[in-house]
OpenMM code with the backbone's topology and positions (N, CA, C; nanometers):
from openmm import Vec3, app, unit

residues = "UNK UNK UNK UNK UNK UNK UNK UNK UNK UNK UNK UNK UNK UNK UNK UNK UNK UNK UNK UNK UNK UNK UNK UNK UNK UNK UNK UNK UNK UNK UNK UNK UNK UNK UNK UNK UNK UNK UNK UNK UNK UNK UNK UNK UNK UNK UNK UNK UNK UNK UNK UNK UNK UNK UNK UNK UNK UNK UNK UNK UNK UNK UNK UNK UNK UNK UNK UNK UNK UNK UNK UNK UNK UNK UNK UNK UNK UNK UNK UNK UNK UNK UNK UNK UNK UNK UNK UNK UNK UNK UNK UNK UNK UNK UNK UNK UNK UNK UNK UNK UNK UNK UNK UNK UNK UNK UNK UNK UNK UNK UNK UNK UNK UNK UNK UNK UNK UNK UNK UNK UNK UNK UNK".split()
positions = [
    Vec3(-11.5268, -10.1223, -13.2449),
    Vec3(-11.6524, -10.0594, -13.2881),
    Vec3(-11.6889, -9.9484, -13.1913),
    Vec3(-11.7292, -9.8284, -13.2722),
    Vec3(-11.7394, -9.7255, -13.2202),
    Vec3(-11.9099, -9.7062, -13.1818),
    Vec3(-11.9798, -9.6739, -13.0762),
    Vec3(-12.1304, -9.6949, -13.0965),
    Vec3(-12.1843, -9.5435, -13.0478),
    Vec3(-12.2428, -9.4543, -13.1235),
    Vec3(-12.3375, -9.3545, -13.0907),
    Vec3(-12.4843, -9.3716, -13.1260),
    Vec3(-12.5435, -9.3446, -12.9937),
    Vec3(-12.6832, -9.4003, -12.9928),
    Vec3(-12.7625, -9.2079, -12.9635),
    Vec3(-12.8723, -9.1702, -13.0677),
    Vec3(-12.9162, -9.0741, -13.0292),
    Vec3(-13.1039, -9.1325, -13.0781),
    Vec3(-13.1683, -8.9821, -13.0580),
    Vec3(-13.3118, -8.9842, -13.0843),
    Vec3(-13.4187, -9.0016, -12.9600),
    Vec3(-13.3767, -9.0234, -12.8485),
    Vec3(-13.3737, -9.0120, -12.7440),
    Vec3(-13.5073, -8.8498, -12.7268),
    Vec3(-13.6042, -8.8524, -12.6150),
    Vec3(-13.6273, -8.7167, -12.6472),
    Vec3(-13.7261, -8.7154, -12.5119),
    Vec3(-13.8005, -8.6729, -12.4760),
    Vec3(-13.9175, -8.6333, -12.4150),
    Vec3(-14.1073, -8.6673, -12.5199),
    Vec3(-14.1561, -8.7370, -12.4361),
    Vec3(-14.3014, -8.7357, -12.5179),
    Vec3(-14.3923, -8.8747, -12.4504),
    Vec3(-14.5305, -8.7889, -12.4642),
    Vec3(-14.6353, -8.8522, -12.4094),
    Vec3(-14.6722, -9.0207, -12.4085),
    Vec3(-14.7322, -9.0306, -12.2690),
    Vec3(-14.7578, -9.1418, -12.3184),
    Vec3(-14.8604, -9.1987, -12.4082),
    Vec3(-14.8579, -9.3058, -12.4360),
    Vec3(-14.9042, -9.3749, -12.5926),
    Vec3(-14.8087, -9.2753, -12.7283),
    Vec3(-14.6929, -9.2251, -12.7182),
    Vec3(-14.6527, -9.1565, -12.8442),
    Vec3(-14.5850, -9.2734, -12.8789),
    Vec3(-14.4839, -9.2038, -12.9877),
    Vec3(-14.3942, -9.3423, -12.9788),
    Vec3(-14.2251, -9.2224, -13.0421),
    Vec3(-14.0995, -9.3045, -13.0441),
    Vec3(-13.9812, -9.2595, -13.0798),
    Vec3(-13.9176, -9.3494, -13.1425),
    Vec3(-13.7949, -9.3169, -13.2276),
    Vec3(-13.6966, -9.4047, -13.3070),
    Vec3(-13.5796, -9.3626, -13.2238),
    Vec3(-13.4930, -9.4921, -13.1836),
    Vec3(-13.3844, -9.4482, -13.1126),
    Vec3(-13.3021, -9.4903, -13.2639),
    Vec3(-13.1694, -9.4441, -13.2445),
    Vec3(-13.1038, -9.4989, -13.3484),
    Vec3(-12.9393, -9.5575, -13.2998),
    Vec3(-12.8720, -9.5828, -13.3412),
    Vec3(-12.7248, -9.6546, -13.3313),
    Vec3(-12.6323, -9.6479, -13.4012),
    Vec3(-12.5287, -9.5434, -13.4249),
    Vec3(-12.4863, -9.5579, -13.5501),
    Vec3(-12.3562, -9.6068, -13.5254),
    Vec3(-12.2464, -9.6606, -13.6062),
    Vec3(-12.1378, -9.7642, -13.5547),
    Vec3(-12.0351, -9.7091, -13.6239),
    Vec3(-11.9402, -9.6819, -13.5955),
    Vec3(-11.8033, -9.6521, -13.6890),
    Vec3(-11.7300, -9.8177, -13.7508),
    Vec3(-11.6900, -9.8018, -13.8210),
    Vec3(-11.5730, -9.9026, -13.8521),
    Vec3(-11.6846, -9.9684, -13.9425),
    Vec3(-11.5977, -10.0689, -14.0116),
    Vec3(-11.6204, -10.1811, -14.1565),
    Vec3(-11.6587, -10.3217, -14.1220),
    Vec3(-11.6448, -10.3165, -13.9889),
    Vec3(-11.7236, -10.4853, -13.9454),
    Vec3(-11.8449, -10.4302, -13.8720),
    Vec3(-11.9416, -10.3369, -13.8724),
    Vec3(-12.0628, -10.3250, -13.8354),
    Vec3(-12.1135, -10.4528, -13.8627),
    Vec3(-12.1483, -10.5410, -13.9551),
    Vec3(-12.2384, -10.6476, -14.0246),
    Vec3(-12.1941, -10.7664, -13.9379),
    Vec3(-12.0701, -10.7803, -13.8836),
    Vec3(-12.0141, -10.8953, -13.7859),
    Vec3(-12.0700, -10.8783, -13.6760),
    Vec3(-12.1407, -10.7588, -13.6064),
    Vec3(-12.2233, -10.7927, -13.4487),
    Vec3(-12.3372, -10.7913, -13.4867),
    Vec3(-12.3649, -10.8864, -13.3724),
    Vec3(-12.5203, -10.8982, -13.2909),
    Vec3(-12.5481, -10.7379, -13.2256),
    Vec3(-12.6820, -10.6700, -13.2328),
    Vec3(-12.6657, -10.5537, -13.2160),
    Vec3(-12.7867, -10.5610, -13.1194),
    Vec3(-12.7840, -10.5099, -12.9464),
    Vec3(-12.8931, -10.4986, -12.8468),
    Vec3(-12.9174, -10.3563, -12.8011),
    Vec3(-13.0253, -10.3828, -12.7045),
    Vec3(-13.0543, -10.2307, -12.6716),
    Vec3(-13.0732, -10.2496, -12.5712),
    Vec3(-13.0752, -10.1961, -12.4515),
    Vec3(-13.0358, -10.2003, -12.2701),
    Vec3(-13.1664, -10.0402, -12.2116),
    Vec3(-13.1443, -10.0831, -12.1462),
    Vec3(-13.1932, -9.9384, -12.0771),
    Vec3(-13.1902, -9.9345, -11.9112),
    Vec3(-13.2014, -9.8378, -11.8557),
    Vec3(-13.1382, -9.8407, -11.7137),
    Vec3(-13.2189, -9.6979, -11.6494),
    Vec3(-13.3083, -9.7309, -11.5704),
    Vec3(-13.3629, -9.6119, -11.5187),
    Vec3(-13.3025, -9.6039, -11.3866),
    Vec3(-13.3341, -9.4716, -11.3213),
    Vec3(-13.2695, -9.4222, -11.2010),
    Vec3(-13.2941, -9.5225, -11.0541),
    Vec3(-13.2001, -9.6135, -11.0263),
    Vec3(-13.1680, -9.6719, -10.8887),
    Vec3(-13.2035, -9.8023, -10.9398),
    Vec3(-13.2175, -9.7938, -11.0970),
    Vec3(-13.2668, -9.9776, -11.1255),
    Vec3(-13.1011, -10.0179, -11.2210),
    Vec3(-13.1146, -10.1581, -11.2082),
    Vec3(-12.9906, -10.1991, -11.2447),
    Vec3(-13.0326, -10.2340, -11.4332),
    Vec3(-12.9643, -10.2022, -11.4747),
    Vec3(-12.9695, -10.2040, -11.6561),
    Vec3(-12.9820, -10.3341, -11.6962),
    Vec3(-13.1471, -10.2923, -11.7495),
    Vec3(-13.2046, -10.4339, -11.8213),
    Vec3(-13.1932, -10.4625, -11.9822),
    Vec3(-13.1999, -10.5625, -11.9984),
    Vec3(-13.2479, -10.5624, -12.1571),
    Vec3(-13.3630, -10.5062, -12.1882),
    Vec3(-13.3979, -10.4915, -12.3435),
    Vec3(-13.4796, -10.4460, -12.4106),
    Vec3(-13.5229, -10.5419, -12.5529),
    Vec3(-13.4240, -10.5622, -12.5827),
    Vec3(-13.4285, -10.5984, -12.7653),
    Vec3(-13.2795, -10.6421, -12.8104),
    Vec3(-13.2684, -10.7347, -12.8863),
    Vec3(-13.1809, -10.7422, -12.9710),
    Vec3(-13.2190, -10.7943, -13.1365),
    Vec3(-13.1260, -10.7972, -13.2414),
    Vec3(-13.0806, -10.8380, -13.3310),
    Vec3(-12.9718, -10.9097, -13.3660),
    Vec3(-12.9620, -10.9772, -13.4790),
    Vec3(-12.8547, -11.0916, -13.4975),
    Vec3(-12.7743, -10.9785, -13.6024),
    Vec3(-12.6761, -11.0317, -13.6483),
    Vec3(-12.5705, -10.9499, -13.7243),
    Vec3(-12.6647, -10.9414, -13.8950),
    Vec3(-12.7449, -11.0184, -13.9322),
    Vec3(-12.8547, -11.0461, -14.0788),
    Vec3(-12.9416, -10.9200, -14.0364),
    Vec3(-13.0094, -10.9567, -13.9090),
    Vec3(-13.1453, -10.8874, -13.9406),
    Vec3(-13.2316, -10.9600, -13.8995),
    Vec3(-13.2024, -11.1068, -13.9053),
    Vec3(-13.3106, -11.2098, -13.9330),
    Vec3(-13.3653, -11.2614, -13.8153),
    Vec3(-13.2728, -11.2237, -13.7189),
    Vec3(-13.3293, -11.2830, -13.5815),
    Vec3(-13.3567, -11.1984, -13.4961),
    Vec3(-13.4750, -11.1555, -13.3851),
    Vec3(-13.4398, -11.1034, -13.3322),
    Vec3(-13.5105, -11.1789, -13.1986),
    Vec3(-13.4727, -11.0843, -13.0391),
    Vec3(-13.5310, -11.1056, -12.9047),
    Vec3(-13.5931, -10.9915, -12.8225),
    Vec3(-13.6560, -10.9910, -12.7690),
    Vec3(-13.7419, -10.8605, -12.7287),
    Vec3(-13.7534, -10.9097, -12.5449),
    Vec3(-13.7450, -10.8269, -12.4726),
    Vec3(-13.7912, -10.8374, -12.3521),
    Vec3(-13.9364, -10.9016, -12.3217),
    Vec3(-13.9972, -10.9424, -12.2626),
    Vec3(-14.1588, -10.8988, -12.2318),
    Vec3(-14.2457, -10.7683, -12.2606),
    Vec3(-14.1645, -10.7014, -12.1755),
    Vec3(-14.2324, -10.6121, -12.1087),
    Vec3(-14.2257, -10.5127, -12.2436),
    Vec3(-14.1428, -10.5339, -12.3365),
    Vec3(-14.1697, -10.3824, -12.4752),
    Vec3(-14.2629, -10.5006, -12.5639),
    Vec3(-14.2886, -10.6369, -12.5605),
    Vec3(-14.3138, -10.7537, -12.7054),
    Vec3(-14.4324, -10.6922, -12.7655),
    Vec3(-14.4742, -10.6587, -12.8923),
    Vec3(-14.5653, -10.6058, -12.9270),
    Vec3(-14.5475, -10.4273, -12.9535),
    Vec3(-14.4590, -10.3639, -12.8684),
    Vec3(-14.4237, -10.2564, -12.8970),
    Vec3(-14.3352, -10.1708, -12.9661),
    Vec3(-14.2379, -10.2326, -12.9276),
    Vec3(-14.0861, -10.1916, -12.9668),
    Vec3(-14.0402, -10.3032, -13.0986),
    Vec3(-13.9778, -10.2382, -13.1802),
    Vec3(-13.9046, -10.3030, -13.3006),
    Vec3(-13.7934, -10.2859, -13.3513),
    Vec3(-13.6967, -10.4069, -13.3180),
    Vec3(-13.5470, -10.3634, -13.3466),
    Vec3(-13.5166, -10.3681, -13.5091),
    Vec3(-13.4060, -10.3118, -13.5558),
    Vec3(-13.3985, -10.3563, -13.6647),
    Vec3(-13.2264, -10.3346, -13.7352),
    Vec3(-13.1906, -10.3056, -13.8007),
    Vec3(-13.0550, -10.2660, -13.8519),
    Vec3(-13.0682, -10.2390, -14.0518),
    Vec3(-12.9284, -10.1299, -14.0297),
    Vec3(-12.9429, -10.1485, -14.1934),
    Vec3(-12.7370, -10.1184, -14.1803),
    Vec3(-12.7317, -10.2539, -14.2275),
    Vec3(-12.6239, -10.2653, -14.2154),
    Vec3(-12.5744, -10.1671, -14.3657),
    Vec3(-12.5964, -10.1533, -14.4761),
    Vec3(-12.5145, -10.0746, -14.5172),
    Vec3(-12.4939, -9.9451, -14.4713),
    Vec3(-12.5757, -9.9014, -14.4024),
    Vec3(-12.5955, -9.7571, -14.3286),
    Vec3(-12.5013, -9.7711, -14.2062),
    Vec3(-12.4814, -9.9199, -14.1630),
    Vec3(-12.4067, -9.9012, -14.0166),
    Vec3(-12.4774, -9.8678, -13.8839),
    Vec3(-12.6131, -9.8468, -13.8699),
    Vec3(-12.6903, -9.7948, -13.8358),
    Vec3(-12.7887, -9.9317, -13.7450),
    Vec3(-12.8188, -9.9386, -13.6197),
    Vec3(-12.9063, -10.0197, -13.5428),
    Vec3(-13.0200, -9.8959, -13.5085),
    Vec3(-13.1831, -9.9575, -13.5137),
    Vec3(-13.3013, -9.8438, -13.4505),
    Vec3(-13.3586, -9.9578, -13.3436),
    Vec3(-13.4325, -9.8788, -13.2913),
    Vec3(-13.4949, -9.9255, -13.1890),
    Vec3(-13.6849, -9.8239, -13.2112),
    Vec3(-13.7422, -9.9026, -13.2753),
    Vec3(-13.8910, -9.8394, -13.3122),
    Vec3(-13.9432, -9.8378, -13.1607),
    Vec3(-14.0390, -9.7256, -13.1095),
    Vec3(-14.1072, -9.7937, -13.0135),
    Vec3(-14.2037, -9.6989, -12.9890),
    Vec3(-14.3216, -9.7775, -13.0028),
    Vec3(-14.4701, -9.7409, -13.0220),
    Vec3(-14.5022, -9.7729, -12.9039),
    Vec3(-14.6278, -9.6701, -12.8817),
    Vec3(-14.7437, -9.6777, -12.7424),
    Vec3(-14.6649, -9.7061, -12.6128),
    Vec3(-14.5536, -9.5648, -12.6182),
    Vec3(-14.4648, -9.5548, -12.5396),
    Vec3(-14.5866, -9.5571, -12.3792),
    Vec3(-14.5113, -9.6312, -12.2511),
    Vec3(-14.5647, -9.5958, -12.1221),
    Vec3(-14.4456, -9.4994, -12.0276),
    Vec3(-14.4985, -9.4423, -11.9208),
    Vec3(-14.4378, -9.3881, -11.8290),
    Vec3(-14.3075, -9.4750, -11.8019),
    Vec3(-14.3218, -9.6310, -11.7455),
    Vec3(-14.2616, -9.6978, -11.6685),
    Vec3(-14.1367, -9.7454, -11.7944),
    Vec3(-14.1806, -9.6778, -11.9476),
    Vec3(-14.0393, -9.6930, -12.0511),
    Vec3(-13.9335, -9.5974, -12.0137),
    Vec3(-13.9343, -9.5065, -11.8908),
    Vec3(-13.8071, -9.3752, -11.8970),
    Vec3(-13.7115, -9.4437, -11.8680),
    Vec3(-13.5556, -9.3892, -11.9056),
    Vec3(-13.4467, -9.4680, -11.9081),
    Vec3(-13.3777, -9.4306, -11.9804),
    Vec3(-13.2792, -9.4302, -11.9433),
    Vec3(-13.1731, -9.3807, -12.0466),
    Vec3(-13.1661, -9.5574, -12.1067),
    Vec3(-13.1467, -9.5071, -12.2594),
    Vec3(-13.1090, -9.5807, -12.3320),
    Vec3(-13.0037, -9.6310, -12.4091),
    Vec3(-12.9724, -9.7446, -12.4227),
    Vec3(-12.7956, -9.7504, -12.4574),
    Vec3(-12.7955, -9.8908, -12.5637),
    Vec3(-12.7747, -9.8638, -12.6605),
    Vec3(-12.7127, -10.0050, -12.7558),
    Vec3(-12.5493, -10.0450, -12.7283),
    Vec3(-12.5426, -10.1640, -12.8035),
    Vec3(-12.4217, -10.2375, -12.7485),
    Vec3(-12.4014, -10.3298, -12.8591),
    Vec3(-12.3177, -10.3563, -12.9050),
    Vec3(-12.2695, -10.5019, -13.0492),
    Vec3(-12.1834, -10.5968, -12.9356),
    Vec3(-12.1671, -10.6889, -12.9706),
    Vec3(-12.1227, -10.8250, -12.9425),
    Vec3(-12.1086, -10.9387, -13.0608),
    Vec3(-12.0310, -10.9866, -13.0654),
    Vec3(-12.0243, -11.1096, -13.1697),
    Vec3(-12.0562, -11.2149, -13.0984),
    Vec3(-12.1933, -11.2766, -13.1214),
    Vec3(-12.2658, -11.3582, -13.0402),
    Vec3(-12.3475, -11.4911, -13.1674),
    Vec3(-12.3900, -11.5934, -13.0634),
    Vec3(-12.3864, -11.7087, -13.1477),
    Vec3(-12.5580, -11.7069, -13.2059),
    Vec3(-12.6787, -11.5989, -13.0925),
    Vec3(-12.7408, -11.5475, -13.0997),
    Vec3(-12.7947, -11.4261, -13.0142),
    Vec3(-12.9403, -11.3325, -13.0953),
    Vec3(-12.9395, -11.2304, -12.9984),
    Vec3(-12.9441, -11.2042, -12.8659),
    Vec3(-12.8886, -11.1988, -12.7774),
    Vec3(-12.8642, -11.2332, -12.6371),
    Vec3(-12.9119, -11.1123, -12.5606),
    Vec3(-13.0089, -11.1632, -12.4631),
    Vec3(-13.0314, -11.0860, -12.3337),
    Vec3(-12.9233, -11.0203, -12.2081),
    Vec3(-12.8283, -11.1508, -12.2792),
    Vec3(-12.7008, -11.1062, -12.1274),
    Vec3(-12.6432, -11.0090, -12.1670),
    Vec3(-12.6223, -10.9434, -12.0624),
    Vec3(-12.5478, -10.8024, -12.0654),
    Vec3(-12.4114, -10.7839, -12.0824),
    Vec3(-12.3988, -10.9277, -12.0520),
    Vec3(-12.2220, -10.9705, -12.0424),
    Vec3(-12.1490, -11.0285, -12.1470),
    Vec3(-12.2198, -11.0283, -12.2960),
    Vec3(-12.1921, -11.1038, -12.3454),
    Vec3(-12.1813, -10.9835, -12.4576),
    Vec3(-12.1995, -10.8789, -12.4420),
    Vec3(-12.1416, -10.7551, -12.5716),
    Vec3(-12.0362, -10.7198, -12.5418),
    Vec3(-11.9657, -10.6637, -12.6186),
    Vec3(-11.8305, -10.5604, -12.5766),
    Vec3(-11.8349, -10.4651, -12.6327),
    Vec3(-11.8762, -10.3984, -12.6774),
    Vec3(-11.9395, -10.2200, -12.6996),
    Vec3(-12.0136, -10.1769, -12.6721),
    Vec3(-12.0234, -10.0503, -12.5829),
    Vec3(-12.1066, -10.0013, -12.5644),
    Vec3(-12.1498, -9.8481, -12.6252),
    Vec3(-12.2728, -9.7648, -12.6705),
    Vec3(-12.2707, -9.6153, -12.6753),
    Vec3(-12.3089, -9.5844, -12.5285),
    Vec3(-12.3214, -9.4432, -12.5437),
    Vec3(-12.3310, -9.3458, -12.4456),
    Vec3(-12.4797, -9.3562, -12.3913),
    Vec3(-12.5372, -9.3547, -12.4336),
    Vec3(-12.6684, -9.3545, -12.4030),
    Vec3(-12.7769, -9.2542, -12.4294),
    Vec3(-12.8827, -9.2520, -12.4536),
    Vec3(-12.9750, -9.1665, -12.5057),
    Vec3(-13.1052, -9.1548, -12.4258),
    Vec3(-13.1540, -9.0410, -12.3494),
    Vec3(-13.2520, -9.0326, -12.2257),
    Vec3(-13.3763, -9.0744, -12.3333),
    Vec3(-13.5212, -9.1541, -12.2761),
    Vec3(-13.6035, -9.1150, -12.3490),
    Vec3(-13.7288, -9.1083, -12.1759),
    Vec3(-13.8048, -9.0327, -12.1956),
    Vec3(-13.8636, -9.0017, -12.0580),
    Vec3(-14.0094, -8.9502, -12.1015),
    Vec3(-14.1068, -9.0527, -12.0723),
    Vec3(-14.2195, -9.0838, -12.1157),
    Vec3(-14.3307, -9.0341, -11.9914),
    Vec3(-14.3898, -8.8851, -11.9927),
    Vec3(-14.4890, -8.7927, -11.9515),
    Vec3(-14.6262, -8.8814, -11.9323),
    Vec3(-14.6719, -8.9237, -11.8214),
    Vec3(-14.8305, -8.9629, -11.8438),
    Vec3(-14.9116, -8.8667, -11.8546),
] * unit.nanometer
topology = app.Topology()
chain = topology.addChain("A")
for resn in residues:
    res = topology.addResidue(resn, chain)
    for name in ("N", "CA", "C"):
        topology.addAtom(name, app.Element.getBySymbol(name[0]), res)
């Protein structure tokens, strides 16, 4: 699985952005699909995941209430909604699939990764 993650951008805080994920290949619908992020001198945390349905998902703390994962598997496609963006959200951002038993926080437990997508939130 191939993963390009864009939508990424610059904008105020309280705005909000759609990151997106898009996946090459015909088993998109077989991963669990997460979202990571990693700001400068910090080690890359979770954010969010989804189950391979849709139906499940896990959210960090620190986005719960903000951020909304989601997928449309015929599109191939993982988003990452995220409203009443703060400063302390900048980070490059990066999704990842894994075939997992559920949506998982561990970092170690995907095997794809995209490139990553800056999003850098102005107070």
């Amino acid at each position: 699985v191939q993963l390009q993650a864009s939508g990424g951008g610059l904008v105020q805080a309280g705005g909000s952005l759609r990151l997106s994920c898009a996946a090459s290949g015909r088993t998109f619908s077989r991963y669990d699909m997460g979202w990571f992020r990693q700001a400068p001198g910090k080690e890359r945390e979770f954010v969010a995941a989804v189950n391979w349905s849709g139906g499940m998902t896990n959210y960090a703390d620190s986005v719960k209430g903000r951020f909304t994962i989601s997928r449309d598997n015929a599109k191939n496609t993982a988003y990452l909604q995220m409203n009443s963006l703060k400063p302390e959200d900048t980070a490059v951002y990066y999704c990842a699939a894994g075939r997992l038993v559920a949506p998982s926080p561990n970092i170690n437990a995907y095997d794809y990764w995209g490139q990553g997508t800056q999003v850098t939130v102005s107070s």
